[in-house]
PDB file with one MODEL, atoms N, CA, C and O in Angstrom:
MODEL        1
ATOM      1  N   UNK A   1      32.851 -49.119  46.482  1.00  0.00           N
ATOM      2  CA  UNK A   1      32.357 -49.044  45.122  1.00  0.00           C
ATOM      3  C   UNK A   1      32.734 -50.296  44.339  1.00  0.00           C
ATOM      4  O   UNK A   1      32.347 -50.404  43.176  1.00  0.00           O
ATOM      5  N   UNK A   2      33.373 -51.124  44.838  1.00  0.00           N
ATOM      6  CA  UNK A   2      33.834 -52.132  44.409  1.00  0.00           C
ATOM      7  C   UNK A   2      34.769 -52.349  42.879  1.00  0.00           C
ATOM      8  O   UNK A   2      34.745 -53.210  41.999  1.00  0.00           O
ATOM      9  N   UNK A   3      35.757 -50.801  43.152  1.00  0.00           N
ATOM     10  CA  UNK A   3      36.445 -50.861  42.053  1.00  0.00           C
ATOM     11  C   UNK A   3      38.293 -51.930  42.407  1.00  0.00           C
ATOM     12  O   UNK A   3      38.843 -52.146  43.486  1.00  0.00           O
ATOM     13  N   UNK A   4      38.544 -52.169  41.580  1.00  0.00           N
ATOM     14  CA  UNK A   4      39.983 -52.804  41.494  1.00  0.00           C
ATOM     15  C   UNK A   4      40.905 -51.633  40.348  1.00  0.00           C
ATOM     16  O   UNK A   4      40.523 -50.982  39.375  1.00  0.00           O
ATOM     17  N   UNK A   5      42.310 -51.778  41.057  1.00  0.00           N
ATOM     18  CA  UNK A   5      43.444 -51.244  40.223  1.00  0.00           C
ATOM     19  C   UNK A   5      43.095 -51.600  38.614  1.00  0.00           C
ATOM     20  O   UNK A   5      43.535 -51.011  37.626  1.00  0.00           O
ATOM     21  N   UNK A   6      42.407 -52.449  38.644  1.00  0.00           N
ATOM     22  CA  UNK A   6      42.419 -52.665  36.562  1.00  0.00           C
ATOM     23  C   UNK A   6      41.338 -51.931  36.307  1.00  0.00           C
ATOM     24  O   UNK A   6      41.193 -51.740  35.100  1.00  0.00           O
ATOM     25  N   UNK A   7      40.435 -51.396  37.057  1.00  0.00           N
ATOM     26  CA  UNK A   7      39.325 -50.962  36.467  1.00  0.00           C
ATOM     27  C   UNK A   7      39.817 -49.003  36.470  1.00  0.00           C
ATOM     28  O   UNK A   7      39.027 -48.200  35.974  1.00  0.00           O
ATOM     29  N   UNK A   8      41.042 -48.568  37.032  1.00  0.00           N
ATOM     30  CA  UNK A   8      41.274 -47.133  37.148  1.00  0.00           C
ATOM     31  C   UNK A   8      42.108 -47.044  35.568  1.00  0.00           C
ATOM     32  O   UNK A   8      42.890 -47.919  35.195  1.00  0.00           O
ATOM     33  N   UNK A   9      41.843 -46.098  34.947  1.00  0.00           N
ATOM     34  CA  UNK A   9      42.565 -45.693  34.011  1.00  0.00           C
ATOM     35  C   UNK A   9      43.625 -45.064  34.102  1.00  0.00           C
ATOM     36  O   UNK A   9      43.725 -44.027  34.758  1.00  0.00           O
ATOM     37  N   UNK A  10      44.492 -45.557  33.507  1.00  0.00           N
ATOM     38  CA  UNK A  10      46.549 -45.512  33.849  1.00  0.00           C
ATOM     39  C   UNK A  10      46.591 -43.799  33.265  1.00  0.00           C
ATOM     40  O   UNK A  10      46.435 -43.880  32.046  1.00  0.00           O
ATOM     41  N   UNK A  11      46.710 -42.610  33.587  1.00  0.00           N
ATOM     42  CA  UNK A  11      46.708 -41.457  33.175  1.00  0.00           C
ATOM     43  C   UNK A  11      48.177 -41.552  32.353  1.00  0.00           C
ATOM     44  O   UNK A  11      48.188 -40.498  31.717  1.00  0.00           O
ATOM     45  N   UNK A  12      49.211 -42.152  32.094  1.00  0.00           N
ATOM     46  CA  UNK A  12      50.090 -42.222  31.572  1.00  0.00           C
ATOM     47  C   UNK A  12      49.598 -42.706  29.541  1.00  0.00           C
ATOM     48  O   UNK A  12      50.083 -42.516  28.425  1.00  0.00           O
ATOM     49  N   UNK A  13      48.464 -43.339  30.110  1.00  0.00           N
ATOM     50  CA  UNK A  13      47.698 -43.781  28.149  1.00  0.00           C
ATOM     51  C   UNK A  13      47.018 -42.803  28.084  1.00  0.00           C
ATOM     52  O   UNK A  13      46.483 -42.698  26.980  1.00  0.00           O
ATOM     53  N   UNK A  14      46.734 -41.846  28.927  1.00  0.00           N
ATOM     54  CA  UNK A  14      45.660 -41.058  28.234  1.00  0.00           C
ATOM     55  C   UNK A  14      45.972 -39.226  28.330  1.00  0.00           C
ATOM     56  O   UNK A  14      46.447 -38.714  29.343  1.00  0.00           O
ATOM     57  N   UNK A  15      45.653 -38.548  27.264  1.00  0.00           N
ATOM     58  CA  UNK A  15      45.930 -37.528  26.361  1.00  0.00           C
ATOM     59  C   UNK A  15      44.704 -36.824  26.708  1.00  0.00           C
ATOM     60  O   UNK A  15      43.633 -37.173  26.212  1.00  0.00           O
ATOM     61  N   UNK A  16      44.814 -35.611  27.734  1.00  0.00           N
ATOM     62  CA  UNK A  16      43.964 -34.851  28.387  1.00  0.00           C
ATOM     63  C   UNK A  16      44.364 -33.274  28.022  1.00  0.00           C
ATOM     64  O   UNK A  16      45.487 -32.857  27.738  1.00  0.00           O
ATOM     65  N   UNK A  17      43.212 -32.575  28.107  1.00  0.00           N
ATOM     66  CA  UNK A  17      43.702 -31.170  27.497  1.00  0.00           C
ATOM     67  C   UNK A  17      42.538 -30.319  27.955  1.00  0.00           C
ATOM     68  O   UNK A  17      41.347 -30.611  27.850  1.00  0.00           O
ATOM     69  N   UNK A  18      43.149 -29.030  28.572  1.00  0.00           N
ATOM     70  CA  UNK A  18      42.119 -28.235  29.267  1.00  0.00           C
ATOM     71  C   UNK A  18      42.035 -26.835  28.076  1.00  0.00           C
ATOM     72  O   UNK A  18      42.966 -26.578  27.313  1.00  0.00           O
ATOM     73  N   UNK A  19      41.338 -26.413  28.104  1.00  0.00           N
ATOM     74  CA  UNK A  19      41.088 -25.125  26.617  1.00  0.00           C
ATOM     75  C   UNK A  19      40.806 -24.042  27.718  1.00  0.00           C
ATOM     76  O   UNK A  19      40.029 -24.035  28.673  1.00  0.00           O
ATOM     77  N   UNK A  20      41.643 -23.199  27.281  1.00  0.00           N
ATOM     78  CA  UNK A  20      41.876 -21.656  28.317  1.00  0.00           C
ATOM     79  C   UNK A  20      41.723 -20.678  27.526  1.00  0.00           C
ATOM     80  O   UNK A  20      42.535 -20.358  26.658  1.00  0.00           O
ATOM     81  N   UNK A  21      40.319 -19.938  27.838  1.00  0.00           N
ATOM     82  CA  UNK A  21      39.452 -18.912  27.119  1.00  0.00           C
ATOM     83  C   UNK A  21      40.900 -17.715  27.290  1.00  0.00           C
ATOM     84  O   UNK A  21      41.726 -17.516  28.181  1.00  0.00           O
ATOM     85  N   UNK A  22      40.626 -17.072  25.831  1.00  0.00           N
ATOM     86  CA  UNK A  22      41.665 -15.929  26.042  1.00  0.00           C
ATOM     87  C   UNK A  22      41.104 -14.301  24.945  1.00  0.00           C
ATOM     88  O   UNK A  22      40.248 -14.293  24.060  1.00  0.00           O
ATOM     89  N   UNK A  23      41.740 -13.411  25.316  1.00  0.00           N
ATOM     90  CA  UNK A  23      40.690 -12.018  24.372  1.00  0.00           C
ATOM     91  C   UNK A  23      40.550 -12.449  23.259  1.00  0.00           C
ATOM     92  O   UNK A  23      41.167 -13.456  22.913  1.00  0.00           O
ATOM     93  N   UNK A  24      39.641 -11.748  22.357  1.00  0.00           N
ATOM     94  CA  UNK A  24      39.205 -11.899  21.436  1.00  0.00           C
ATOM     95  C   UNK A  24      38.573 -13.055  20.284  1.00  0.00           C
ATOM     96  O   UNK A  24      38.587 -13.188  19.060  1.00  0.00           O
ATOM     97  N   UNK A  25      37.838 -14.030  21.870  1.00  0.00           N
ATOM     98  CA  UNK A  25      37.574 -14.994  21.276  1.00  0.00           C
ATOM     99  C   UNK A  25      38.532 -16.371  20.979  1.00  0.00           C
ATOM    100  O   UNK A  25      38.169 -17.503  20.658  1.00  0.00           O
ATOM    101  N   UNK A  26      39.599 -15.947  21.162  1.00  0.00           N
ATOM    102  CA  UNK A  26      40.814 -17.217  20.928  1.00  0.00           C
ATOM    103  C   UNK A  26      40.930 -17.848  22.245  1.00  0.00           C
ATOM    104  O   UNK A  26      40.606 -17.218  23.251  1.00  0.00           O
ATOM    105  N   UNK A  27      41.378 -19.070  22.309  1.00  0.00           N
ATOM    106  CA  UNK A  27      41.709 -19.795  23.087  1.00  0.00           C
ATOM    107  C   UNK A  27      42.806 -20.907  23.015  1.00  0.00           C
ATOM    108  O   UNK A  27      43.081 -21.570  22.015  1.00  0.00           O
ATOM    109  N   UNK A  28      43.386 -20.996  24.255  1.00  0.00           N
ATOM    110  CA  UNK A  28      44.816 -21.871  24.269  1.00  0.00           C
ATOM    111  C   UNK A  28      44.392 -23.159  25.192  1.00  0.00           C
ATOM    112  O   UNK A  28      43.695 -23.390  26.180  1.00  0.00           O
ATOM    113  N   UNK A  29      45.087 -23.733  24.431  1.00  0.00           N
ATOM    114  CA  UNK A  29      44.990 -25.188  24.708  1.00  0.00           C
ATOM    115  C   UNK A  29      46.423 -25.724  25.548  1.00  0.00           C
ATOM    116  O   UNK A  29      47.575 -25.584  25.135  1.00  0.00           O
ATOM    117  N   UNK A  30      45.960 -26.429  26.953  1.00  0.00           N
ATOM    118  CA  UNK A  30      47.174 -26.769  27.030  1.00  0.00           C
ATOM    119  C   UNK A  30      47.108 -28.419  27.630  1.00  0.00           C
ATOM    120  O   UNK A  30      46.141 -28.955  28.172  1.00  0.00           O
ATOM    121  N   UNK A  31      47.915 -28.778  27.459  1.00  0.00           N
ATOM    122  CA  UNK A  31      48.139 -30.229  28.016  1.00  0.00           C
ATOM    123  C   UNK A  31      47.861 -30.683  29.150  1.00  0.00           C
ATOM    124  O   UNK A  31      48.367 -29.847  29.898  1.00  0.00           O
ATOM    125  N   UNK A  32      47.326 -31.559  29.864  1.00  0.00           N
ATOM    126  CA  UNK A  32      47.459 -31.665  31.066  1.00  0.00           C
ATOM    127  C   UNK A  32      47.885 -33.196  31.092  1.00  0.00           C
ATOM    128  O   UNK A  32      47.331 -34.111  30.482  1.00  0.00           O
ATOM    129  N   UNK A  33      49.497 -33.313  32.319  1.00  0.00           N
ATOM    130  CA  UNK A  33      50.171 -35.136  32.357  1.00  0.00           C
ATOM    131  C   UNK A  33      49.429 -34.847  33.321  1.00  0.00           C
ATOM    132  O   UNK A  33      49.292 -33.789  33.936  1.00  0.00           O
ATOM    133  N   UNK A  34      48.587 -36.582  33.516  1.00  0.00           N
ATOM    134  CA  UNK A  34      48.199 -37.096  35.085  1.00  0.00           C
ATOM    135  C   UNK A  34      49.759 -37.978  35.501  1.00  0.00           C
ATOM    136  O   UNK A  34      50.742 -38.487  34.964  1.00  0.00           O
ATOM    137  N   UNK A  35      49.174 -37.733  36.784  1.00  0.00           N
ATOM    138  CA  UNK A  35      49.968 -38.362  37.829  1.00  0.00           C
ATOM    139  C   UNK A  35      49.650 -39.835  38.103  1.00  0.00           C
ATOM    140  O   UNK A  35      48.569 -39.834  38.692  1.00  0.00           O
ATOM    141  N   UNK A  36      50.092 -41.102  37.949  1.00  0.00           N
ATOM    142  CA  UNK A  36      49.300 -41.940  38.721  1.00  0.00           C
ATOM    143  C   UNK A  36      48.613 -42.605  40.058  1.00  0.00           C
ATOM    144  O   UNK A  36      47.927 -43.580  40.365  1.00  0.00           O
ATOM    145  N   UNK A  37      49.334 -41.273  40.757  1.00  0.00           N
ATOM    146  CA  UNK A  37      48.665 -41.454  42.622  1.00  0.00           C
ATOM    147  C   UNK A  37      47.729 -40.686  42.427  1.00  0.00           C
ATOM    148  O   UNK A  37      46.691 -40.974  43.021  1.00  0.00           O
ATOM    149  N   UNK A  38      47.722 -39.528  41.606  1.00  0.00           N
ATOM    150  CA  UNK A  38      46.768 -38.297  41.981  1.00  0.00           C
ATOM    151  C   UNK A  38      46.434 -38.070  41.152  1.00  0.00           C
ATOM    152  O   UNK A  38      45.599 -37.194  41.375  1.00  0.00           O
ATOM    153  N   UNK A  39      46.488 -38.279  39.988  1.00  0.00           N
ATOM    154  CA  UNK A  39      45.201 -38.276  38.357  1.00  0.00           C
ATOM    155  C   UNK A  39      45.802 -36.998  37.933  1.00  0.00           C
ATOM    156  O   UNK A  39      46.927 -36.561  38.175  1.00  0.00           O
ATOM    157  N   UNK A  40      44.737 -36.429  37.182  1.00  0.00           N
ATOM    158  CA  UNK A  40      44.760 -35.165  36.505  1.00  0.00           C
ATOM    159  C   UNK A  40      44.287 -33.631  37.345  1.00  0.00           C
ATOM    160  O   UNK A  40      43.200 -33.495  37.908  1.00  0.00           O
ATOM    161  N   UNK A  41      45.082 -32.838  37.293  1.00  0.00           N
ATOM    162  CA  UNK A  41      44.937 -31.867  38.254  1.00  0.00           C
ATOM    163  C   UNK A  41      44.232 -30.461  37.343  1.00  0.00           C
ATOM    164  O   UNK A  41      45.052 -29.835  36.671  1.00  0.00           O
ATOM    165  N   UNK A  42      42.792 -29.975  37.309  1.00  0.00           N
ATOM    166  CA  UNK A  42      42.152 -29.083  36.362  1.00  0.00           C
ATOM    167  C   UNK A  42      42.423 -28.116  37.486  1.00  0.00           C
ATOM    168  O   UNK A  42      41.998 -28.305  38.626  1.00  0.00           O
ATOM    169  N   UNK A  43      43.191 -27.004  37.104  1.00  0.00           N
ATOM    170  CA  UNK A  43      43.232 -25.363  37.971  1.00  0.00           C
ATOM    171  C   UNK A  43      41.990 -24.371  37.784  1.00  0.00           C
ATOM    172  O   UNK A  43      41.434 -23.579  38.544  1.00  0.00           O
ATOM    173  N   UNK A  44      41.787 -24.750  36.444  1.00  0.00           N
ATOM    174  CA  UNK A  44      40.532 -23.838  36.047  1.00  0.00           C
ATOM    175  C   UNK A  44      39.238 -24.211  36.776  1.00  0.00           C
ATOM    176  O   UNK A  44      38.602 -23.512  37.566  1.00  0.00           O
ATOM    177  N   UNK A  45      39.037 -25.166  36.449  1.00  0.00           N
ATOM    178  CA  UNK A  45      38.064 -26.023  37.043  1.00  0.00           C
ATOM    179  C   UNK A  45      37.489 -25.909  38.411  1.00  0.00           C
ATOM    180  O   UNK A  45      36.352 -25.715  38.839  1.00  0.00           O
ATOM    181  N   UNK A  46      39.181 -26.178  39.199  1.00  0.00           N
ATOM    182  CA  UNK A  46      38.815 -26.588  40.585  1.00  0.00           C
ATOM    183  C   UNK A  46      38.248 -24.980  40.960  1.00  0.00           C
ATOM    184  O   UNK A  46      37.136 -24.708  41.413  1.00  0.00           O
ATOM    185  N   UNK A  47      39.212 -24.141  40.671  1.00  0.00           N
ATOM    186  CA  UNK A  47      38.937 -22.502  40.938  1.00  0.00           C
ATOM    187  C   UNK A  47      37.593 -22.201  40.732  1.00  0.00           C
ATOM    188  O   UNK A  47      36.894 -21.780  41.654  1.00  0.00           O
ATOM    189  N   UNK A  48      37.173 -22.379  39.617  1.00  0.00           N
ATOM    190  CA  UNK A  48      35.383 -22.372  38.959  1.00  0.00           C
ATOM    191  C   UNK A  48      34.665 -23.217  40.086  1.00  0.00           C
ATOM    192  O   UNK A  48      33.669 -22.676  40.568  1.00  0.00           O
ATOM    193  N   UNK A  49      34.992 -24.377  40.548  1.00  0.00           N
ATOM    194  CA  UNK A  49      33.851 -25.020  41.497  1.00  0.00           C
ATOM    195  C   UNK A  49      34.128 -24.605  42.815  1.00  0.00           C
ATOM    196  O   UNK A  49      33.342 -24.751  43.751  1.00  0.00           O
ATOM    197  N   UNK A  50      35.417 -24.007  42.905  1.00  0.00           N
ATOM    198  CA  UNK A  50      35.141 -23.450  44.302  1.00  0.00           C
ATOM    199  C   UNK A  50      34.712 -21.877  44.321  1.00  0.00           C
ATOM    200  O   UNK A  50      34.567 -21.467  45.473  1.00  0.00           O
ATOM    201  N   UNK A  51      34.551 -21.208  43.625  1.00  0.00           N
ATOM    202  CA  UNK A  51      34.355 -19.860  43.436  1.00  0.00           C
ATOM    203  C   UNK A  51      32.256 -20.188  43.434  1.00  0.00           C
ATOM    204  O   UNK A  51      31.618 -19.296  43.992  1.00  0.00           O
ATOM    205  N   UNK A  52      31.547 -21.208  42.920  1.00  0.00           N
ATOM    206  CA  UNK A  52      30.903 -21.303  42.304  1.00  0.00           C
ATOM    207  C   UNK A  52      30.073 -22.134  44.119  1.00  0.00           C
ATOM    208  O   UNK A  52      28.887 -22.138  44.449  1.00  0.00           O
ATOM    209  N   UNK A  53      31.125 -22.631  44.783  1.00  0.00           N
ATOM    210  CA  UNK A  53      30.085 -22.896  46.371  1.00  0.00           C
ATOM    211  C   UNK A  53      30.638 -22.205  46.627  1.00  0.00           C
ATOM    212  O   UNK A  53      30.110 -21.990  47.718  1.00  0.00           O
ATOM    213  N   UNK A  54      31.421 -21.503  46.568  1.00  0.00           N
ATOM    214  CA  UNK A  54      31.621 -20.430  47.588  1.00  0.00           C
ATOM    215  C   UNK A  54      30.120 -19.098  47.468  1.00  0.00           C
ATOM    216  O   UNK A  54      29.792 -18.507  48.497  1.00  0.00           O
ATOM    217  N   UNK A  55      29.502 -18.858  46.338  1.00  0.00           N
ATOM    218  CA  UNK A  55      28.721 -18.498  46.168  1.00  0.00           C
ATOM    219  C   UNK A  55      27.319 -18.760  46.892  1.00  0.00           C
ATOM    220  O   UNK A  55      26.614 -17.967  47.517  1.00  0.00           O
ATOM    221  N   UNK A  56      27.133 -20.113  46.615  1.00  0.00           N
ATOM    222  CA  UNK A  56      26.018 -21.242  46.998  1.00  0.00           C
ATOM    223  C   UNK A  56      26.152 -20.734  48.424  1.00  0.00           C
ATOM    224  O   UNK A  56      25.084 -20.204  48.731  1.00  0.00           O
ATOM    225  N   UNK A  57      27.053 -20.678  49.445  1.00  0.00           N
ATOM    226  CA  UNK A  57      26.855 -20.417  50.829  1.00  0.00           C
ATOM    227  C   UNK A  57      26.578 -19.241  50.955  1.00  0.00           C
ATOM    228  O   UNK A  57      25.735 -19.187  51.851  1.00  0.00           O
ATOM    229  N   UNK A  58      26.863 -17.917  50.455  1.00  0.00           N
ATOM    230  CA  UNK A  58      26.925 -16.946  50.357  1.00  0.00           C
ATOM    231  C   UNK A  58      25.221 -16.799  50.222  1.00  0.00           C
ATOM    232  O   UNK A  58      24.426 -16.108  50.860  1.00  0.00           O
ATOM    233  N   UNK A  59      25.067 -17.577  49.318  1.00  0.00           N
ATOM    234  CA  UNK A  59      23.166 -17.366  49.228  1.00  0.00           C
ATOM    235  C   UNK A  59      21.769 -17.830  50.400  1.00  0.00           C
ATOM    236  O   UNK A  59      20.677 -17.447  50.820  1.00  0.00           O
ATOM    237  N   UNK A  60      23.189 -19.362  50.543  1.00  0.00           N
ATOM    238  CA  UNK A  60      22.224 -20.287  51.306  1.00  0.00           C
ATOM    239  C   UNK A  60      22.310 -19.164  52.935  1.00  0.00           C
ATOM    240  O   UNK A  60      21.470 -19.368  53.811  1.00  0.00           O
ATOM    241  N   UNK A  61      23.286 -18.163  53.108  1.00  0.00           N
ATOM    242  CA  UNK A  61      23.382 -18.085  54.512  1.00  0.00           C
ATOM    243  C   UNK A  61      22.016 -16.749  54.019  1.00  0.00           C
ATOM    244  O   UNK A  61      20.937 -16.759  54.612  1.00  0.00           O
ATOM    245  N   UNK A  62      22.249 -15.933  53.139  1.00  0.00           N
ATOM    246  CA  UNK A  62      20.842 -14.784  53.031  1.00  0.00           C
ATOM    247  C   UNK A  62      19.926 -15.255  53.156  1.00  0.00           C
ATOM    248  O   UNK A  62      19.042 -14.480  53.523  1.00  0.00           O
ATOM    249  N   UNK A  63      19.490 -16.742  52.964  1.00  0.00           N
ATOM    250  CA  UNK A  63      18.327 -16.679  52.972  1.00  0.00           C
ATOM    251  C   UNK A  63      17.953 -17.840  54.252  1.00  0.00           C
ATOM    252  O   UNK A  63      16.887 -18.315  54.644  1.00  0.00           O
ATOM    253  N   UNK A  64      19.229 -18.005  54.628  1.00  0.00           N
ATOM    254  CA  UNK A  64      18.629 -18.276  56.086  1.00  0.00           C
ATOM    255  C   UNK A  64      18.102 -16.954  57.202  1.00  0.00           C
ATOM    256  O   UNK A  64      17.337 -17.063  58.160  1.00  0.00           O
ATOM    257  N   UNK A  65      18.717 -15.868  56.758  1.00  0.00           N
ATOM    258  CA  UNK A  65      18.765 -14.949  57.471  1.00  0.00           C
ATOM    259  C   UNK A  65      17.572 -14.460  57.468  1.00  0.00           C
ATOM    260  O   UNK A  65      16.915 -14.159  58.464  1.00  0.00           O
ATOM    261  N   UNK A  66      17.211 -14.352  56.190  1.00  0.00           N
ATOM    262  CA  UNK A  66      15.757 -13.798  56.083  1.00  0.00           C
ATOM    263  C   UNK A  66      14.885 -14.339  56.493  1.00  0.00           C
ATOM    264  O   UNK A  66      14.085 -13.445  56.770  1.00  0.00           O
ATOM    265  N   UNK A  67      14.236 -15.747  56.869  1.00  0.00           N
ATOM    266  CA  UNK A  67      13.125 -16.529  57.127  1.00  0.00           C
ATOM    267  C   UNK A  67      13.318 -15.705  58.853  1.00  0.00           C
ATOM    268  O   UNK A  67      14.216 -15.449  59.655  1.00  0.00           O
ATOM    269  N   UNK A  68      11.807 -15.540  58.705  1.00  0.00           N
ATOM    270  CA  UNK A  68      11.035 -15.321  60.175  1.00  0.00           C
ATOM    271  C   UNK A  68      11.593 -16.178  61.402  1.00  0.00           C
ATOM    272  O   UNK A  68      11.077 -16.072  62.514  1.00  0.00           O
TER     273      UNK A  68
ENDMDL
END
């Protein structure tokens, strides 16, 4: 991709924050520190995109099943 170390953003300058749906409409906010080997780590997120192909296969295999 032709990136260099100056072109990655230092997670130590930057002020990241994940918003965690909670009853009655309220929601909590919480901080997230990046790491600088391994960035910013979203739990919600990753859980949501894997819950979300885990689905996608779940569909893609029915409807392989079904074709003639």
């Amino acid at each position: 991709m032709g990136l260099e170390n100056e072109d990655l953003i230092d997670p130590r300058k930057v002020f990241v924050y994940e918003f965690i749906n909670q009853p009655a409409g309220k929601s909590m906010v919480k901080e997230i520190i990046g790491d600088p080997t391994t960035g910013f780590q979203f739990d919600l997120f990753t859980d949501s995109a894997l819950h979300l192909y885990n689905e996608v296969l779940k569909i893609g295999e029915l409807l392989q099943n079904d074709k003639p």
